[in-house]
KOLTI-498161 format. One record per residue (C-alpha): residue in three letters; z negated, x negated, y. Coordinates in nm, 4 decimals. Layout:
BEGIN
r	w	u	v
ala	Z	X	Y
...
***
This chain:
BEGIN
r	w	u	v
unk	-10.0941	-10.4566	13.5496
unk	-10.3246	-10.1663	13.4501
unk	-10.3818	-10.1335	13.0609
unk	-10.2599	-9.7893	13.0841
unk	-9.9411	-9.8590	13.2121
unk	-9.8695	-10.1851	12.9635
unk	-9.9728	-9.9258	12.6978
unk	-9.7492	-9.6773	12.7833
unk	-9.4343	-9.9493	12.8631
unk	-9.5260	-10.0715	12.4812
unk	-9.5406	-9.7222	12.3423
unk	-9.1938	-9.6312	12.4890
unk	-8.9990	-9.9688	12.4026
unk	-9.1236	-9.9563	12.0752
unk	-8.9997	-9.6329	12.0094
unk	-8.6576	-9.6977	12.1820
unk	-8.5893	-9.9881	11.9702
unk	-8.7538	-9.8545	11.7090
unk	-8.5279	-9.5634	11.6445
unk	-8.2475	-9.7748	11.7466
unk	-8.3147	-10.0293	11.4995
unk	-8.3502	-9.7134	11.2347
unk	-8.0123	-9.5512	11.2881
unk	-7.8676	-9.9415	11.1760
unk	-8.0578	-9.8633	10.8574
unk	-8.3577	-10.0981	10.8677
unk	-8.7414	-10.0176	10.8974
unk	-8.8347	-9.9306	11.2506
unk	-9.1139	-10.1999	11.2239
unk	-8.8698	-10.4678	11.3481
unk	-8.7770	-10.2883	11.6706
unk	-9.1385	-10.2313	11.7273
unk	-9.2489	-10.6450	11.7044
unk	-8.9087	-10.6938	11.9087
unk	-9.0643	-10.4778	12.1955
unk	-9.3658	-10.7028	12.1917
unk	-9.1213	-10.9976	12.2462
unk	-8.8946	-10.8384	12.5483
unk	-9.2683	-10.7095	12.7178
unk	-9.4572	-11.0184	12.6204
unk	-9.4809	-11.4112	12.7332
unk	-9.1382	-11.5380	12.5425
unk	-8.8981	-11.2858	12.7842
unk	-9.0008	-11.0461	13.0638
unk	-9.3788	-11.1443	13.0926
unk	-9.4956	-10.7944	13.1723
unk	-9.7793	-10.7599	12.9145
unk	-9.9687	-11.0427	12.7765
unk	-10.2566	-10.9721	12.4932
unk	-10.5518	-10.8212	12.6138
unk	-10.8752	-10.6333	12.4640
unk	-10.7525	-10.3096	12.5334
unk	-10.3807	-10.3808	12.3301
unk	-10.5573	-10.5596	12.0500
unk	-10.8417	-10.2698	12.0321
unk	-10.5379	-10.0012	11.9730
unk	-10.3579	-10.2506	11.7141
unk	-10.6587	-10.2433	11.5426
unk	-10.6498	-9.8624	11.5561
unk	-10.3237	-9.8912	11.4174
unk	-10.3859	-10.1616	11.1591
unk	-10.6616	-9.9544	11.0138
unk	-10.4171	-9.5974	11.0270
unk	-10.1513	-9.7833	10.8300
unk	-10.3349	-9.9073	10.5983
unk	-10.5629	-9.5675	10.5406
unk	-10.2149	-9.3629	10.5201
unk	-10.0651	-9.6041	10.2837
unk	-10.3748	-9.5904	10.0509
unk	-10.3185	-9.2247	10.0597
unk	-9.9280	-9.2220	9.9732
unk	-10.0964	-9.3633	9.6351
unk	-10.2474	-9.2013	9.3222
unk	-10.5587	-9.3917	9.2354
unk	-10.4804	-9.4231	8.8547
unk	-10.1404	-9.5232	8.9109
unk	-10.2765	-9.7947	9.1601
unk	-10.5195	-9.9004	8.8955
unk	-10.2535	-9.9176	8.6553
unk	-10.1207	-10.1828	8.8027
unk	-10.4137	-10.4168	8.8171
unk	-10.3004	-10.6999	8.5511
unk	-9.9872	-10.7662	8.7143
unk	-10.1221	-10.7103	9.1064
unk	-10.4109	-10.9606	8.9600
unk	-10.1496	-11.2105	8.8152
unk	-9.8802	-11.1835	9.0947
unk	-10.1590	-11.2278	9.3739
unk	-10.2751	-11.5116	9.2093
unk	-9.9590	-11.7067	9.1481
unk	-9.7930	-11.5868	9.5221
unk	-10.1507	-11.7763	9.6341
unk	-10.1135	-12.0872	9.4344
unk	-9.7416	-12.2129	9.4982
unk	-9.7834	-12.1267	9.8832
unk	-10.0889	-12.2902	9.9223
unk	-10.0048	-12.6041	9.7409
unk	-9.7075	-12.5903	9.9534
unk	-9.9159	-12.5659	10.1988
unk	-10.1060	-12.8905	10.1947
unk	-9.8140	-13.0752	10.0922
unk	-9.6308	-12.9585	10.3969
unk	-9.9119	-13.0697	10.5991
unk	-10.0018	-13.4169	10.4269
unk	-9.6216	-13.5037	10.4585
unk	-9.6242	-13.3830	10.8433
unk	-9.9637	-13.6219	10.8689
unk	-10.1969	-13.3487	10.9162
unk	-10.5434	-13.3861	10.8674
unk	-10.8019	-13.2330	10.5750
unk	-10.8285	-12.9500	10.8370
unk	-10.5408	-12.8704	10.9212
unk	-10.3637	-12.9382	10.5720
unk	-10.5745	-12.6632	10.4399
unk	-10.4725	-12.4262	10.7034
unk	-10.1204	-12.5016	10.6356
unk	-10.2233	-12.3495	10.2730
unk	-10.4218	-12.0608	10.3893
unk	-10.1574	-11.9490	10.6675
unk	-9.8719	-11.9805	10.4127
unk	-10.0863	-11.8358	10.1251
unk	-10.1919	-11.5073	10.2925
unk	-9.9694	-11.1838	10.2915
unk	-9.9372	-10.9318	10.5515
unk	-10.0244	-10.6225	10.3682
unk	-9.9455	-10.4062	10.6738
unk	-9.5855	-10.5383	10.6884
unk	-9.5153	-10.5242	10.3258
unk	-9.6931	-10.1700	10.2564
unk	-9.4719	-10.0326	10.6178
unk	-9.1605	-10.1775	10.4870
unk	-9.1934	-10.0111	10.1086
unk	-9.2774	-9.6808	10.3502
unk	-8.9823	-9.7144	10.5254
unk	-8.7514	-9.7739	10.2175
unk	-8.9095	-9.5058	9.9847
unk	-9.0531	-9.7241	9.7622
unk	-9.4515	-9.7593	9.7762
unk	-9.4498	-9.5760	9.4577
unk	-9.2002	-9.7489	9.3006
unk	-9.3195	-10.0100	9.0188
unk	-9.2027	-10.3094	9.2665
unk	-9.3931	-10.1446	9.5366
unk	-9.6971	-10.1350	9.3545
unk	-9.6873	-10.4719	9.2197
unk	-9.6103	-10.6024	9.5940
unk	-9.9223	-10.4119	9.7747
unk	-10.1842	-10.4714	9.4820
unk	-10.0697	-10.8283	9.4943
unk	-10.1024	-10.8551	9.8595
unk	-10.4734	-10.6585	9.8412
unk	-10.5582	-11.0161	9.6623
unk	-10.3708	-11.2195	9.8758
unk	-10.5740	-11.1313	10.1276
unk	-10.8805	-11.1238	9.9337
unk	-10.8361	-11.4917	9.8546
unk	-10.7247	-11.5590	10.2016
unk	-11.0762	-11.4648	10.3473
unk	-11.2329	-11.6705	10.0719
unk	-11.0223	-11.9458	10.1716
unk	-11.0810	-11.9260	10.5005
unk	-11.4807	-11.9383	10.4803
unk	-11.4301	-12.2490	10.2926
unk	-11.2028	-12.4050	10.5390
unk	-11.4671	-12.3205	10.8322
unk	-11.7604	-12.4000	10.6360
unk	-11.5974	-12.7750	10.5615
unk	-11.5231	-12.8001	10.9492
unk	-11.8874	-12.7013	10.9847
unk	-12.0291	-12.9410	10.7688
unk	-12.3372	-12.6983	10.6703
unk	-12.3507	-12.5068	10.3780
unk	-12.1059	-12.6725	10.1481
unk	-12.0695	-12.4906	9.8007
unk	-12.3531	-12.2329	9.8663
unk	-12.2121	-12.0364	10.1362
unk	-11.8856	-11.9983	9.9882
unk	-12.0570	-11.8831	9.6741
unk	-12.2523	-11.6627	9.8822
unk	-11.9083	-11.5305	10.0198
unk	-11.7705	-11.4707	9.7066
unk	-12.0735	-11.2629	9.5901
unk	-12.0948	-11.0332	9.9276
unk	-11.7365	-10.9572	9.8584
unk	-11.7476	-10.8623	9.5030
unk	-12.0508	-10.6398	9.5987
unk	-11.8428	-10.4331	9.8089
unk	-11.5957	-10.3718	9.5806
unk	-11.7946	-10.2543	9.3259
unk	-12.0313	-10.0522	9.5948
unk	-11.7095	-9.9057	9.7508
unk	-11.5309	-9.8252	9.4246
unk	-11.8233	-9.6664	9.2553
unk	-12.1328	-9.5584	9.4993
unk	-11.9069	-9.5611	9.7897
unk	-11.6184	-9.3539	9.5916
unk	-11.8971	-9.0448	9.5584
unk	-11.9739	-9.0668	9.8750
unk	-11.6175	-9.0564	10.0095
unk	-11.4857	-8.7520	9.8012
unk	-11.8360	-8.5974	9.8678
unk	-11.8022	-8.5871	10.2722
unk	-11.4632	-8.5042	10.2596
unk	-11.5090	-8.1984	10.0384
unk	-11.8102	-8.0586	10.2222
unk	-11.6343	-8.0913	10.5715
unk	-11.3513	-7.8243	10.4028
unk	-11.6304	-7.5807	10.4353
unk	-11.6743	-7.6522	10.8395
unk	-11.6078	-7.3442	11.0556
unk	-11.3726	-7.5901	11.2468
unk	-11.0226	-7.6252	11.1158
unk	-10.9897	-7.9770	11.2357
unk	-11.2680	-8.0861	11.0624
unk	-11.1651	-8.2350	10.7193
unk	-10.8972	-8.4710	10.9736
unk	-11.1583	-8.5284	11.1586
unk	-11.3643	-8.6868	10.8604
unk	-11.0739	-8.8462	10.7265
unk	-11.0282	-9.0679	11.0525
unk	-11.3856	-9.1599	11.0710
unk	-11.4242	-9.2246	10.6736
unk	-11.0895	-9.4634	10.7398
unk	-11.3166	-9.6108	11.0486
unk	-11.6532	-9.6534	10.8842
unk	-11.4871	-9.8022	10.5380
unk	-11.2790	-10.0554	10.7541
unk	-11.6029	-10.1872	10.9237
unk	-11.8047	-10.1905	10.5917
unk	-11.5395	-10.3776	10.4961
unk	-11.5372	-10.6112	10.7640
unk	-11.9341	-10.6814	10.7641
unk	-11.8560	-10.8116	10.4072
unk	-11.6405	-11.0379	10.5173
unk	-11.3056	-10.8908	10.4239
unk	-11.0463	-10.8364	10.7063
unk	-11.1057	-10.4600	10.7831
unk	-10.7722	-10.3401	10.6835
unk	-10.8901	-10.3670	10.3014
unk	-11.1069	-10.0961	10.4044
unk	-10.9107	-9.8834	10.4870
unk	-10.6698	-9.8632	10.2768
unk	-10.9414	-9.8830	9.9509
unk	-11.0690	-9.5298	10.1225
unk	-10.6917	-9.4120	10.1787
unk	-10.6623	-9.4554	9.8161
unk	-10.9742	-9.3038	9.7347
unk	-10.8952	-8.9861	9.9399
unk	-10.4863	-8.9797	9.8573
unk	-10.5298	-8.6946	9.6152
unk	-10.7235	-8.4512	9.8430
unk	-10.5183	-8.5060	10.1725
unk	-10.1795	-8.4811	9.9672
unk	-10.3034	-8.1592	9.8282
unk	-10.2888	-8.0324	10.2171
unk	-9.9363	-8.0929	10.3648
unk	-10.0527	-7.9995	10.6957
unk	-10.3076	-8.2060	10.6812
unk	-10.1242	-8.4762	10.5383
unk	-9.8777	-8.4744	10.8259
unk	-10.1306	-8.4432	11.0891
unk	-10.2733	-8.7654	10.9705
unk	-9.9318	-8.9622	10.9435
unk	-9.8338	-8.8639	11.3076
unk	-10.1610	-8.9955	11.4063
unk	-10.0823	-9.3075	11.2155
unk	-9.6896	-9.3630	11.3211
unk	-9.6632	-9.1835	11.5832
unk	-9.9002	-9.4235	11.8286
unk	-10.1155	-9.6571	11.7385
unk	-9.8712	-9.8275	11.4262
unk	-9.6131	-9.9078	11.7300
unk	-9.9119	-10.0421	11.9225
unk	-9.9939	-10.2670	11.6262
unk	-9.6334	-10.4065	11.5273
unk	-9.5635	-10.4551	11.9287
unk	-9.8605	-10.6644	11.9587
unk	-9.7393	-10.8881	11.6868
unk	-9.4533	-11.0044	11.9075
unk	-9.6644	-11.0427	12.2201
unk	-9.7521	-11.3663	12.0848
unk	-9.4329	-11.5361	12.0594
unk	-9.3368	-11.7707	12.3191
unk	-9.0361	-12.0198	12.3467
unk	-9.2064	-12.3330	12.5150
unk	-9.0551	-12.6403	12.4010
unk	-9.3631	-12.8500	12.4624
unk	-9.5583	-12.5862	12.1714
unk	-9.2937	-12.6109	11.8985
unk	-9.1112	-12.8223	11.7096
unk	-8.7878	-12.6923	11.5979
unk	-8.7508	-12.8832	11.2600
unk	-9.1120	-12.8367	11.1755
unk	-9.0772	-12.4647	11.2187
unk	-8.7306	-12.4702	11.0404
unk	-8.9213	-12.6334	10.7574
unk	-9.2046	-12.4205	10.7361
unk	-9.0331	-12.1322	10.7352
unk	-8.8157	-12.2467	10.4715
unk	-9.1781	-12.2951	10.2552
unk	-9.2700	-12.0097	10.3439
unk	-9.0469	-11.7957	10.2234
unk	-8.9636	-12.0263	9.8833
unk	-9.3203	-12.0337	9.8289
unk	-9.4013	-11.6825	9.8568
unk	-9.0725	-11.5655	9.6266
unk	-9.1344	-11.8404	9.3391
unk	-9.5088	-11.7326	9.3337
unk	-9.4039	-11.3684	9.3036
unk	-9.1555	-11.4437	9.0514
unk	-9.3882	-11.6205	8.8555
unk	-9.6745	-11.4069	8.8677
unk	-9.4592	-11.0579	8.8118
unk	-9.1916	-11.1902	8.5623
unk	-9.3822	-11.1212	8.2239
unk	-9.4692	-10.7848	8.3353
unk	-9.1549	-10.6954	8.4967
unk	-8.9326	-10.8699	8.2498
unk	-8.6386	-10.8523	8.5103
unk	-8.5602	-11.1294	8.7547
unk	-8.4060	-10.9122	9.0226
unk	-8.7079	-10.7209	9.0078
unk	-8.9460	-10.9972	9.0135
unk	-8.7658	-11.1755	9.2679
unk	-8.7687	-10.8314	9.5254
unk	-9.1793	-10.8946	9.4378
unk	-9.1848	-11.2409	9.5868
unk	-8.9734	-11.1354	9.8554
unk	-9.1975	-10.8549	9.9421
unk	-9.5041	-11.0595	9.9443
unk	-9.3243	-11.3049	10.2109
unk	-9.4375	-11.1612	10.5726
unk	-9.7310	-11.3113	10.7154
unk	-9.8755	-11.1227	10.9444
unk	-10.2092	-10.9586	11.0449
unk	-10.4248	-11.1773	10.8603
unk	-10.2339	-11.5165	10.8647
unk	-10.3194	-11.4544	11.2902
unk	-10.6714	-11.3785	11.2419
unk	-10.7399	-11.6906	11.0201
unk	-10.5200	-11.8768	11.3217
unk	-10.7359	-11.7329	11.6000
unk	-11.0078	-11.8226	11.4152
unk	-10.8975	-12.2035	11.3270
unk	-10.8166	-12.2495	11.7104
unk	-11.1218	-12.1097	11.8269
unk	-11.3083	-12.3730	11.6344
unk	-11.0968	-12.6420	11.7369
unk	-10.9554	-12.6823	11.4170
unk	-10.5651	-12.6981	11.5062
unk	-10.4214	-12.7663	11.8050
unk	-10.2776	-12.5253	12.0658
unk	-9.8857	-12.6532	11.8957
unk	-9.9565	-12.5779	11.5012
unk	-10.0801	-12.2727	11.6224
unk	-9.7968	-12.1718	11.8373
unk	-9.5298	-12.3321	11.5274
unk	-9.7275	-12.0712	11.2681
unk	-9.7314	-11.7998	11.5123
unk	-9.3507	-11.8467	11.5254
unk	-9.3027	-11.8766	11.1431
unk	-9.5244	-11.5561	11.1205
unk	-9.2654	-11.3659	11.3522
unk	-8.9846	-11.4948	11.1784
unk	-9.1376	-11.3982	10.8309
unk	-9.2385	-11.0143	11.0128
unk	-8.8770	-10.9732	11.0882
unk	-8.6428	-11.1563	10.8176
unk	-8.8671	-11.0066	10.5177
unk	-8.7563	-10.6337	10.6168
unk	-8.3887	-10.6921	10.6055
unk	-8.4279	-10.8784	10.3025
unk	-8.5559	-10.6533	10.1302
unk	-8.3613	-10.3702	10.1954
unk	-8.0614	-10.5411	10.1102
unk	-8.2535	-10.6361	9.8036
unk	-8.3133	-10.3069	9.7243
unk	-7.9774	-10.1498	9.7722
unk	-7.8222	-10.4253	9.5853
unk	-8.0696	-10.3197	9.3199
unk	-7.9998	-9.9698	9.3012
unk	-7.5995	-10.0406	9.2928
unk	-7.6931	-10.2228	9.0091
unk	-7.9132	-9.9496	8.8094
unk	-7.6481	-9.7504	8.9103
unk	-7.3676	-9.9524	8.7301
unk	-7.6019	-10.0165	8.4232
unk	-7.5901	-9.6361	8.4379
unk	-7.2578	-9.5820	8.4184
unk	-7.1874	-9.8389	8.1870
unk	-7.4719	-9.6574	7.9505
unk	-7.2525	-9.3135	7.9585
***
């Protein structure tokens, strides 16, 4: 089928079910992954992954995570780096322990134990940071905790993940990993300090550019060129962007039009692309996946993520509803958990069935966590609310 035409029959499911979805009072996200399902493999077979889909998810990836960034203030971000730090930490522990339990127990191998760990350690950022969109609550002190906890989740993941392909290697050992570790703390310091100059700089001098469209313009490529940067240090490009989101969020708030402009370009196309993509992955072939295993898994990976949350946010919080609403917002695995998959089966690290059980678990995670949590979050509220009333 031309690219065009799979584009535009993803574009216009997504939407459908995406607004349908809405009007039930959940985030649009999950009618956006379910289009991927009905187009993809698992039902109608119409549109199967391709370069041009995954080059407009990564589009969208890289919008998301750029807008989010910007839906934050920078101080109030940073404010929250003792309990993101402590949360991330923990919600990578449990999970990854987990992890190679799950696959010892299953008879894995080294290889694949410790992708068990990585795939149940790592945090989709993009479905946790659309989700807190969707319910109003980035900017909440939950959402905060959730996305700087996820920032390093992934973070982790990637170091993780080098030392999972350097031991399948068998070259290296200790020193590339180090080496890993170091490229990655470069960039955040070049991106936060150097970088952060540069950034505001551009930005500011393209408000003085005879063309109106120019500062959005400069926006998209800064959220672009950040994202690879990021990616050439090793970290999944997504980081990028949203580190230069944040960066800019002050100046493009101060500009509603702007602002807007940039959020339709986000949601409006090539977010839908993204979340639809997800579910063009899923397939139902009983030869692939083992029902209990899956059942299991999922079951981890869900306890796993909410105990680790719990544990990490609890002394900062100091309220178990709200810590528990942490771990479940740091449960969907998403964007990342695939990439370290792709990677692991390209090397021949899993097999074509632990990749299509993960896949599954990922899906599940993608579309469970949503409705979760905003049940979690009304249930909340109603419960401020009473504690209100009580109070007067």
């Amino acid at each position: 089928m031309n690219p065009l035409v799979q584009i535009i029959l993803i574009i216009l499911l997504a939407k459908i079910l995406g607004e349908l979805v809405e009007r039930l009072s959940f985030p649009s996200l999950i009618g956006e992954v379910a289009a991927g399902i009905v187009l993809g493999p698992a039902i109608l077979n119409l549109v199967a992954p391709n370069e041009v889909i995954e080059f407009f998810a990564d589009i969208g990836i890289i919008a998301l995570l750029f807008m989010s960034g910007a839906q934050l203030n920078m101080k109030t971000f940073a404010k929250s780096e003792k309990v993101g730090l402590t949360t991330g930490l923990a919600g990578v522990a449990v999970p990854f322990a987990i992890g190679l339990a799950l696959g010892y127990l299953a008879g894995f191998g080294l290889h694949e134990c410790i992708y068990l760990g990585i795939a149940l350690a790592v945090t989709s950022i993009g479905i946790s940071v659309r989700t807190l969109v969707d319910l109003r609550e980035l900017k909440s002190k939950i959402g905060m905790t959730i996305v700087s906890a996820a920032v390093v989740d992934d973070v982790i993941g990637v170091i993780l993940l080098a030392v999972l392909t350097t031991l399948a290697s068998g070259m290296g050992g200790v020193q590339d990993i180090v080496l890993k570790m170091i490229i990655i703390a470069v960039f955040f310091v070049l991106v936060l300090t150097i970088g952060k100059k540069l950034i505001l700089w551009s930005f500011e001098s393209s408000r003085s550019a005879q063309t109106h469209e120019m500062p959005y313009s400069v926006a998209i490529l800064i959220a672009l060129i950040t994202a690879v940067v990021a990616q050439e240090a090793g970290l999944h490009y997504a980081i990028g962007a949203f580190i230069a989101g944040l960066i800019l969020g002050d100046s493009i708030r101060s500009d509603r039009l702007l602002y807007d402009s940039l959020a339709d370009f986000a949601f409006g196309f090539f977010t839908a692309v993204f979340f639809a993509s997800i579910g063009l992955f899923v397939t139902f072939s009983s030869e692939s996946i083992s029902i209990p295993f899956i059942l299991v898994m999922i079951v981890a990976a869900f306890a796993s993520k909410i105990a680790g949350g719990y544990i990490g946010s609890f002394w900062f919080l100091r309220d178990r509803a709200k810590s528990l609403l942490v771990g479940l917002g740091l449960s969907p695995r998403g964007e990342i958990s695939l990439v370290v998959s792709k990677v692991a089966l390209s090397s021949g690290l899993i097999s074509a069935a632990l990749f299509s059980s993960v896949t599954f678990m990922v899906i599940v995670s993608i579309f469970l966590t949503p409705l979760l949590m905003t049940r979690g979050f009304a249930r909340l509220g109603s419960k401020d609310d009473q504690q209100a009333g009580d109070e007067i």
